[in-house]
N, CA and C atoms as an extended XYZ file, in Angstrom:
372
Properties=species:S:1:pos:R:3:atomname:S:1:resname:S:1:resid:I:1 pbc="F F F"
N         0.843       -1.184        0.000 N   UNK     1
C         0.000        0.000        0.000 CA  UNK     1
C         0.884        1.241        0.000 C   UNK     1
N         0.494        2.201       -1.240 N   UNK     2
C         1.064        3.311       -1.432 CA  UNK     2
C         0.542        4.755       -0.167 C   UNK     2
N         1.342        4.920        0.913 N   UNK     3
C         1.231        6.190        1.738 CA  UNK     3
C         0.649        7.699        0.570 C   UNK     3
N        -0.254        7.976        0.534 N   UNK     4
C         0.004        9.406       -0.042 CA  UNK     4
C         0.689       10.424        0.301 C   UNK     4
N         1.281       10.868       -0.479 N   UNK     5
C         2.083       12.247        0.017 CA  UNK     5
C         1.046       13.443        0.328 C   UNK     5
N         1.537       14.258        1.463 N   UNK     6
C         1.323       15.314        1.689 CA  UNK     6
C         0.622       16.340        0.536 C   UNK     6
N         1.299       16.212       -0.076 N   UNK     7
C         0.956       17.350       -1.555 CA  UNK     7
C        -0.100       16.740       -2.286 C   UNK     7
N         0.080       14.933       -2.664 N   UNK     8
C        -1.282       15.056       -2.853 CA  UNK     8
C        -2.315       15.031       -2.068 C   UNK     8
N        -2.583       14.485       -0.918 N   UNK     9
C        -3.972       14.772        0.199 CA  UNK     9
C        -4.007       16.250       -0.221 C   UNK     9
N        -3.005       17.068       -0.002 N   UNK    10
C        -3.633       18.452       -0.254 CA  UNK    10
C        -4.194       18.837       -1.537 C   UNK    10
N        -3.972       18.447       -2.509 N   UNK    11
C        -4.408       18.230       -3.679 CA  UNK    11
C        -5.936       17.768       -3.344 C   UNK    11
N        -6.008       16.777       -3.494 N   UNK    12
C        -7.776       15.921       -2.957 CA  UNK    12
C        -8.176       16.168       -2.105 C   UNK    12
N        -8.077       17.158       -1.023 N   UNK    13
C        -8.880       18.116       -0.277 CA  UNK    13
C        -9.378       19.181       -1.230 C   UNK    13
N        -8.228       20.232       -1.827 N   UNK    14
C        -9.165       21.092       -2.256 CA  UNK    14
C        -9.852       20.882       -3.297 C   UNK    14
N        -9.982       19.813       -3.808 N   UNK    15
C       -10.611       19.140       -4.872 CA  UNK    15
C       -12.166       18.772       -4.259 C   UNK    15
N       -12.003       17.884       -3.281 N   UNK    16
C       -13.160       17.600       -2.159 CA  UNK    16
C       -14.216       19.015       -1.958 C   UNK    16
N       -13.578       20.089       -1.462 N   UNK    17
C       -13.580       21.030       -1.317 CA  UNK    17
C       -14.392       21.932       -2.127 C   UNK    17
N       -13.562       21.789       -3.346 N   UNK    18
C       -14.553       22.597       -4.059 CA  UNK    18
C       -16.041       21.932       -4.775 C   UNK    18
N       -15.703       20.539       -4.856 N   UNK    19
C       -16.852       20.190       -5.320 CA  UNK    19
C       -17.557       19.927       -4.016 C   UNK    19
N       -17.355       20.143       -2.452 N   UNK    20
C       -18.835       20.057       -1.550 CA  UNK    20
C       -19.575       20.910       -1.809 C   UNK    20
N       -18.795       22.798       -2.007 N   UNK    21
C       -19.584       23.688       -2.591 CA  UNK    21
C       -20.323       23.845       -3.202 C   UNK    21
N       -19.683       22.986       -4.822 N   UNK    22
C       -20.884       22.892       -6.063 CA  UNK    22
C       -21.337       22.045       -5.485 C   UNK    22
N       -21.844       21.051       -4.964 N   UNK    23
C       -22.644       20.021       -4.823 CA  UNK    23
C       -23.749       20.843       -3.823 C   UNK    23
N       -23.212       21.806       -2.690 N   UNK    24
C       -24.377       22.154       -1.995 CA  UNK    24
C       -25.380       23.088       -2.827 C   UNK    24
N       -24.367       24.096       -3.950 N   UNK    25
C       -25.355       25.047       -5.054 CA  UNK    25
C       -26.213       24.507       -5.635 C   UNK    25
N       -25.810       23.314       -5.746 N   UNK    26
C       -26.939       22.222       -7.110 CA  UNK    26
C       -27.459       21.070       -6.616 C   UNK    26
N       -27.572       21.008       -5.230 N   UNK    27
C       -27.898       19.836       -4.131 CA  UNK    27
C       -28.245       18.309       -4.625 C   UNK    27
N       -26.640       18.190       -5.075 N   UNK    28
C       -26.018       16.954       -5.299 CA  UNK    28
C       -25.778       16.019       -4.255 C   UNK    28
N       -27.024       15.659       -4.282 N   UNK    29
C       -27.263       14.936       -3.261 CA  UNK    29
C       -26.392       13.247       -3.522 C   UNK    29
N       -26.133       12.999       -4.488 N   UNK    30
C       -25.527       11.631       -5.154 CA  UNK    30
C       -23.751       11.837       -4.326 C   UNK    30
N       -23.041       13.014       -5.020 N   UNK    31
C       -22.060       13.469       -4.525 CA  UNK    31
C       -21.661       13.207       -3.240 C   UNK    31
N       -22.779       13.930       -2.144 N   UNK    32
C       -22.485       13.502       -0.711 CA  UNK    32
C       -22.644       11.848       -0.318 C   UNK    32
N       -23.870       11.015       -0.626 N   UNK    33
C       -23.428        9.620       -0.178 CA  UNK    33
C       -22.328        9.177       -0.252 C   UNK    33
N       -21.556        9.495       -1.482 N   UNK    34
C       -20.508        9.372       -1.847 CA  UNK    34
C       -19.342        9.710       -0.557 C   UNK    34
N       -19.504       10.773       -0.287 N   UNK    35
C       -18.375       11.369        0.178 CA  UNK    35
C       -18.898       11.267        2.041 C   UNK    35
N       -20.057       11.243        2.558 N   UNK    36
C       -20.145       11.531        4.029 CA  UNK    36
C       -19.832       10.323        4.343 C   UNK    36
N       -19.214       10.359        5.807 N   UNK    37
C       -18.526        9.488        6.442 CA  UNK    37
C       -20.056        8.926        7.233 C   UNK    37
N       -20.469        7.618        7.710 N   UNK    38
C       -21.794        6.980        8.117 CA  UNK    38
C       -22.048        7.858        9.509 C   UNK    38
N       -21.026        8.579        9.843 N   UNK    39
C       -21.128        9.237       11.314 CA  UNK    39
C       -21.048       10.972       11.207 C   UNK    39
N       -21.275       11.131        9.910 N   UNK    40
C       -21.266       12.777        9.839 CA  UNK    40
C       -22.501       13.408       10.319 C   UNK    40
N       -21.921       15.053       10.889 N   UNK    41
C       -22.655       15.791       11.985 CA  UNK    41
C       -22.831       17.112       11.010 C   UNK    41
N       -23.427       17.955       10.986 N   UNK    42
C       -23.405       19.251       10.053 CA  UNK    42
C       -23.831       20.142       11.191 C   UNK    42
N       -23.555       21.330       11.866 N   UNK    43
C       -24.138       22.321       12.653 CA  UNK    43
C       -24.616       23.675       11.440 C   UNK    43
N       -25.863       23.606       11.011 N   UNK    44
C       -26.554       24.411        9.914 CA  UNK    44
C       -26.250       25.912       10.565 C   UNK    44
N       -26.681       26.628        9.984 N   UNK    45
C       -26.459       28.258        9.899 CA  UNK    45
C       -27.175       28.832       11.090 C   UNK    45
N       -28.483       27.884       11.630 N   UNK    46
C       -29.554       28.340       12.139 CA  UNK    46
C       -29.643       28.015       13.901 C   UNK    46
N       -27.984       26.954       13.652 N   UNK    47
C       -27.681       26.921       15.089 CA  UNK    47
C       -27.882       24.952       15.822 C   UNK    47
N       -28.757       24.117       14.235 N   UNK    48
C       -29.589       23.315       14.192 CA  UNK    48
C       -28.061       22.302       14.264 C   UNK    48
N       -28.050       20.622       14.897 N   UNK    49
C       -26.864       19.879       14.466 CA  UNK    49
C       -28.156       18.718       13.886 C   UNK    49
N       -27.419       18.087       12.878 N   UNK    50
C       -27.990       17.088       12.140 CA  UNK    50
C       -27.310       15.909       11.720 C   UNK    50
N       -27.736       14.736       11.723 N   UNK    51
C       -27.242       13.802       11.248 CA  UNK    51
C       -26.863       13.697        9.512 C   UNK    51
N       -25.900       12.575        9.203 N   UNK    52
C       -26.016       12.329        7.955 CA  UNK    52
C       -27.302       12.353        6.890 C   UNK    52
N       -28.131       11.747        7.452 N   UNK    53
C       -29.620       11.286        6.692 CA  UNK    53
C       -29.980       12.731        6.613 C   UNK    53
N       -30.218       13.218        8.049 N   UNK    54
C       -30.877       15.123        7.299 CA  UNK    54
C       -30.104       15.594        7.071 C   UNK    54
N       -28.969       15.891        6.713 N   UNK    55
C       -28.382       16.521        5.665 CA  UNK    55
C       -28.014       16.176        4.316 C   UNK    55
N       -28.638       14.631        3.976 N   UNK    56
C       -29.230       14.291        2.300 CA  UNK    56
C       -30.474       14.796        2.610 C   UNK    56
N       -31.107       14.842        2.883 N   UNK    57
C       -32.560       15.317        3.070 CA  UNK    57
C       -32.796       16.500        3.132 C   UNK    57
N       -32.006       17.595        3.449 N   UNK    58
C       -32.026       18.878        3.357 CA  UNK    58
C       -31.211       19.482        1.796 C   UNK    58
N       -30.491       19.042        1.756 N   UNK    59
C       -29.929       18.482        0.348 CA  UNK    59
C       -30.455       18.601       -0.723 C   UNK    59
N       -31.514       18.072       -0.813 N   UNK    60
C       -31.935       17.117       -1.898 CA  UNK    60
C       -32.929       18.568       -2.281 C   UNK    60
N       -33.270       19.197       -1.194 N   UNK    61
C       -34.056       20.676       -1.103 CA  UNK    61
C       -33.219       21.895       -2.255 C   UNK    61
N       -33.937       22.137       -3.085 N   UNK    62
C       -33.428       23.175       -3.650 CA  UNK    62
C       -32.883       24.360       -3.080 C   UNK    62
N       -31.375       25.306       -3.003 N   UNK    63
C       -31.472       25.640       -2.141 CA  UNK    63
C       -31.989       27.546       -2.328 C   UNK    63
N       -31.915       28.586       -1.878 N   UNK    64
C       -32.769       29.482       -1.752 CA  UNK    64
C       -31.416       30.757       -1.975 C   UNK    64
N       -30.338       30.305       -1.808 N   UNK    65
C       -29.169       31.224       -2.004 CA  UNK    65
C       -28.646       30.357       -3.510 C   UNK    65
N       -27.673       31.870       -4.282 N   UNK    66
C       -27.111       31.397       -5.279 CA  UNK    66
C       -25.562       32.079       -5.860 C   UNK    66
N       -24.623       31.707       -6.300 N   UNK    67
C       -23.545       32.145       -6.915 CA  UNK    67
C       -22.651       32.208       -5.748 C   UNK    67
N       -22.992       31.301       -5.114 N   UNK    68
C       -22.151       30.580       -3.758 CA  UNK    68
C       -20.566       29.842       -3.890 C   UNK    68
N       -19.903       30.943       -3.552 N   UNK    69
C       -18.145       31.138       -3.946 CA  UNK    69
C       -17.627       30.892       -2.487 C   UNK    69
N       -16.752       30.187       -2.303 N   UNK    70
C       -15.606       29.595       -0.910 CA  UNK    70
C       -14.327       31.047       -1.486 C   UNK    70
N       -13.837       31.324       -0.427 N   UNK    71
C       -12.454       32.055       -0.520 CA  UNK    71
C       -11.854       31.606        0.468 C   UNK    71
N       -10.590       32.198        0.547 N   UNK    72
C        -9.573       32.436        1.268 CA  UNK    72
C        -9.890       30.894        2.243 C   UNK    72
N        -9.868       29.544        0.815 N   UNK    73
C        -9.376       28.168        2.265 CA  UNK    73
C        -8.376       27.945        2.518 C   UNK    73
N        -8.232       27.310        3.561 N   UNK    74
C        -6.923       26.879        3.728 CA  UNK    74
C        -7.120       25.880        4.717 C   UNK    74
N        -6.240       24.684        4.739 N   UNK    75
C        -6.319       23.243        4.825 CA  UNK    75
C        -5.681       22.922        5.421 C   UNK    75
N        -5.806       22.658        6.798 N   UNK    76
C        -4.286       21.806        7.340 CA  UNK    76
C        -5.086       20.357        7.483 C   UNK    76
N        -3.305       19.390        7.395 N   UNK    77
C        -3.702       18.298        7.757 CA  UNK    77
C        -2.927       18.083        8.716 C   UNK    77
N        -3.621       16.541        9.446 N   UNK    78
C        -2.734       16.147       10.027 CA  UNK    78
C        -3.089       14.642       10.600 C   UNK    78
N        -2.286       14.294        9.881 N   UNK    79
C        -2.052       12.560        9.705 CA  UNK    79
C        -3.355       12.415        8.576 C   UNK    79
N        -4.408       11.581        9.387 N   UNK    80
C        -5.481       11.111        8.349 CA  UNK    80
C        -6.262       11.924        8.720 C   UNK    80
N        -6.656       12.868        9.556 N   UNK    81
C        -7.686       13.968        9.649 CA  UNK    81
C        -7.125       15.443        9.107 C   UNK    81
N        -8.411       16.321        8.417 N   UNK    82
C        -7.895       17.593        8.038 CA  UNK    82
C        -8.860       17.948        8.308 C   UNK    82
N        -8.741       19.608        8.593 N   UNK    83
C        -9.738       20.304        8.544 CA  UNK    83
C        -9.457       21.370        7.921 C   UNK    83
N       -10.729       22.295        7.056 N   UNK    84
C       -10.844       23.274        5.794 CA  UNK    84
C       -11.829       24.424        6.565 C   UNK    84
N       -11.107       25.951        6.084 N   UNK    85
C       -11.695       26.134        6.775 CA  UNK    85
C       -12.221       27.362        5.417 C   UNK    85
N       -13.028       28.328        5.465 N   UNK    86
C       -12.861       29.259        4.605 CA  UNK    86
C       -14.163       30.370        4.714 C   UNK    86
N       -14.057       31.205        3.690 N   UNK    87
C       -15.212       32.191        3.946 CA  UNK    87
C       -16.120       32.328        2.845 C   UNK    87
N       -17.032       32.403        2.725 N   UNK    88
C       -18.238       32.114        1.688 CA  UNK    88
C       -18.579       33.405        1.537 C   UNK    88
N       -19.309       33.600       -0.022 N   UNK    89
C       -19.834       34.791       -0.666 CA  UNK    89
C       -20.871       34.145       -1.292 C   UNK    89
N       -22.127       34.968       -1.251 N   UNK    90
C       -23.114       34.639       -1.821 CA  UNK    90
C       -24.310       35.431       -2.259 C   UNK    90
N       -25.183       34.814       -3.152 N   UNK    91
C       -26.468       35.930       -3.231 CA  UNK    91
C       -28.333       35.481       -2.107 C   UNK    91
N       -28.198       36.110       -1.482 N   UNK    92
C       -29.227       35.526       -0.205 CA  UNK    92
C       -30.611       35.623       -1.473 C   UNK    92
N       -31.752       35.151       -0.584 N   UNK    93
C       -32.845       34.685       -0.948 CA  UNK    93
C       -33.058       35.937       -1.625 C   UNK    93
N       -32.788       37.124       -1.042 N   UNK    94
C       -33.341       38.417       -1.318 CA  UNK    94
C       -32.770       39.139       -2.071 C   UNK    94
N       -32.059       38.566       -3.309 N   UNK    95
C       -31.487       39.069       -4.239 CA  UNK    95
C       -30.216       39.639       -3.612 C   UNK    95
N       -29.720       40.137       -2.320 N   UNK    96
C       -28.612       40.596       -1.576 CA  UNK    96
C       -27.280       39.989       -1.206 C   UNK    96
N       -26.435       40.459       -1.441 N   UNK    97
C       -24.964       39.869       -1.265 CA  UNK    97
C       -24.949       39.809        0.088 C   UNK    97
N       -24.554       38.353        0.142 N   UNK    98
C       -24.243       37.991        1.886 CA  UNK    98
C       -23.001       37.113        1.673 C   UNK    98
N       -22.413       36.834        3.522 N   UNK    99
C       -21.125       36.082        3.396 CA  UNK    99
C       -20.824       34.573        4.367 C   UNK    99
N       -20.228       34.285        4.693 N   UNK   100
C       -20.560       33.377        5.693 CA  UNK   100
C       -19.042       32.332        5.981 C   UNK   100
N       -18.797       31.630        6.499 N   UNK   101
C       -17.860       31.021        6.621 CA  UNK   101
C       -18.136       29.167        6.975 C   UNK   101
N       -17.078       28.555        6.578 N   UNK   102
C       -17.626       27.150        7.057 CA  UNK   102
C       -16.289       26.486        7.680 C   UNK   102
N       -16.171       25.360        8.334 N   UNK   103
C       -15.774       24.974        8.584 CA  UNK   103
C       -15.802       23.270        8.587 C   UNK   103
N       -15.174       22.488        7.396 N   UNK   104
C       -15.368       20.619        7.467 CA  UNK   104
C       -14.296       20.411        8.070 C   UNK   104
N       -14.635       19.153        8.247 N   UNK   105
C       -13.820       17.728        9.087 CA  UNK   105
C       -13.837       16.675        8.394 C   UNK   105
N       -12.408       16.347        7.365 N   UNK   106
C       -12.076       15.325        6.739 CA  UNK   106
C       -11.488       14.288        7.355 C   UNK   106
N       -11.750       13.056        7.333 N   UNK   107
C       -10.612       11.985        7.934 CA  UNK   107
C       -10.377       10.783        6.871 C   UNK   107
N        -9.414       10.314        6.733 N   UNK   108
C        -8.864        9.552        5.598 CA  UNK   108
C        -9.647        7.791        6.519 C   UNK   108
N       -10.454        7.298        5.532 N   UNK   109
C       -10.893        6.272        6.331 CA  UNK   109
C       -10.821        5.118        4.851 C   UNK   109
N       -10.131        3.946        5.872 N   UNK   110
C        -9.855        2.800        4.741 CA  UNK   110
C        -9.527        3.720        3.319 C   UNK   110
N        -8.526        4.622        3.248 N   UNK   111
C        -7.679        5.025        1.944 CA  UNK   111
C        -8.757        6.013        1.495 C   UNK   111
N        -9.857        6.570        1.917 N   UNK   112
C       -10.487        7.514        1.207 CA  UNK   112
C       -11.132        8.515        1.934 C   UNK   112
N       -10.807        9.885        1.707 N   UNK   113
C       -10.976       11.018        2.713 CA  UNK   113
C       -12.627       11.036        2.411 C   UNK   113
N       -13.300       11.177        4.039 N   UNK   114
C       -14.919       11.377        3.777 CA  UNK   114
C       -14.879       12.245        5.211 C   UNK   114
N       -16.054       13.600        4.506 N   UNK   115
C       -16.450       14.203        5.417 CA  UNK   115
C       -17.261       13.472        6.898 C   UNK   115
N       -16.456       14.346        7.836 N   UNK   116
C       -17.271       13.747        9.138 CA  UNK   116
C       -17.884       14.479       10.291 C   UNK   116
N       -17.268       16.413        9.628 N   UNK   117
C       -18.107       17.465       10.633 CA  UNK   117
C       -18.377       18.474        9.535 C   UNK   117
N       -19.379       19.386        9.702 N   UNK   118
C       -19.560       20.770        8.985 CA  UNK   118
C       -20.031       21.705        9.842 C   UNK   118
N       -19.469       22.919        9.666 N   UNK   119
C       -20.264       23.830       10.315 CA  UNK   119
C       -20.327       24.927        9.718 C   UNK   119
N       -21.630       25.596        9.692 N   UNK   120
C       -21.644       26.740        8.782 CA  UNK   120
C       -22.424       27.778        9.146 C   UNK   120
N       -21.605       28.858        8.982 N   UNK   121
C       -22.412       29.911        9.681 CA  UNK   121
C       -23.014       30.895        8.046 C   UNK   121
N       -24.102       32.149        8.144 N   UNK   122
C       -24.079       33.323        7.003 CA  UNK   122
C       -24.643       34.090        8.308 C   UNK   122
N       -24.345       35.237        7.524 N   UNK   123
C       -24.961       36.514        7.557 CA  UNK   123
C       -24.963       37.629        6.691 C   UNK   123
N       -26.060       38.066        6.352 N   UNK   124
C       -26.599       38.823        5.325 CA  UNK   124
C       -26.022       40.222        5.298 C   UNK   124
């Protein structure tokens, strides 16, 4: 069994990364089975924590914000867990530019990194 290097995990994080984003804009819900770990937690915007299942289920919900951009991430790892952290730009329900920040929890499980925390805050 090939160890991955450093450079690439960092590589396939921000790869991970950017497609959780598109996947939450276009609630790719296929994407996440894929990728959530059977024990993932999400703490929503609204203060709410949820299991895996409601967060395909919230998911799957069209969502009400749009042109939803990540900046300034940045990724540490360490060993088989990483965490991403970054700041979000977006257009709120109300046609208005809002921003927000998130925070995942990657862990490398049996050779394949799957989300296992989220937390996400906005404000308008």
């Amino acid at each position: 069994m090939t160890v991955p290097t450093p450079s690439s995990d960092l590589e396939t994080l921000v790869a991970l990364n950017h497609d959780y984003v598109r996947s939450v804009q276009t609630s790719d819900v296929r994407w996440f089975e894929e990728r959530l770990a059977p024990d993932f937690l999400c703490t929503n915007p609204d203060g709410s924590l949820v299991d895996r299942a409601a967060f395909l289920q919230q998911t799957a919900r069209p969502v009400a914000i749009s042109a939803l951009e990540s900046h300034d991430v940045r990724v540490r790892i360490m060993g088989d867990t990483a965490i991403i952290h970054a700041r979000t730009t977006y257009v709120g329900p109300d046609g208005l530019p809002a921003h927000g920040r998130y925070t995942d929890v990657w862990a490398r499980r049996q050779g394949r990194w799957l989300a296992v925390a989220a937390h996400v805050t906005r404000k308008a």
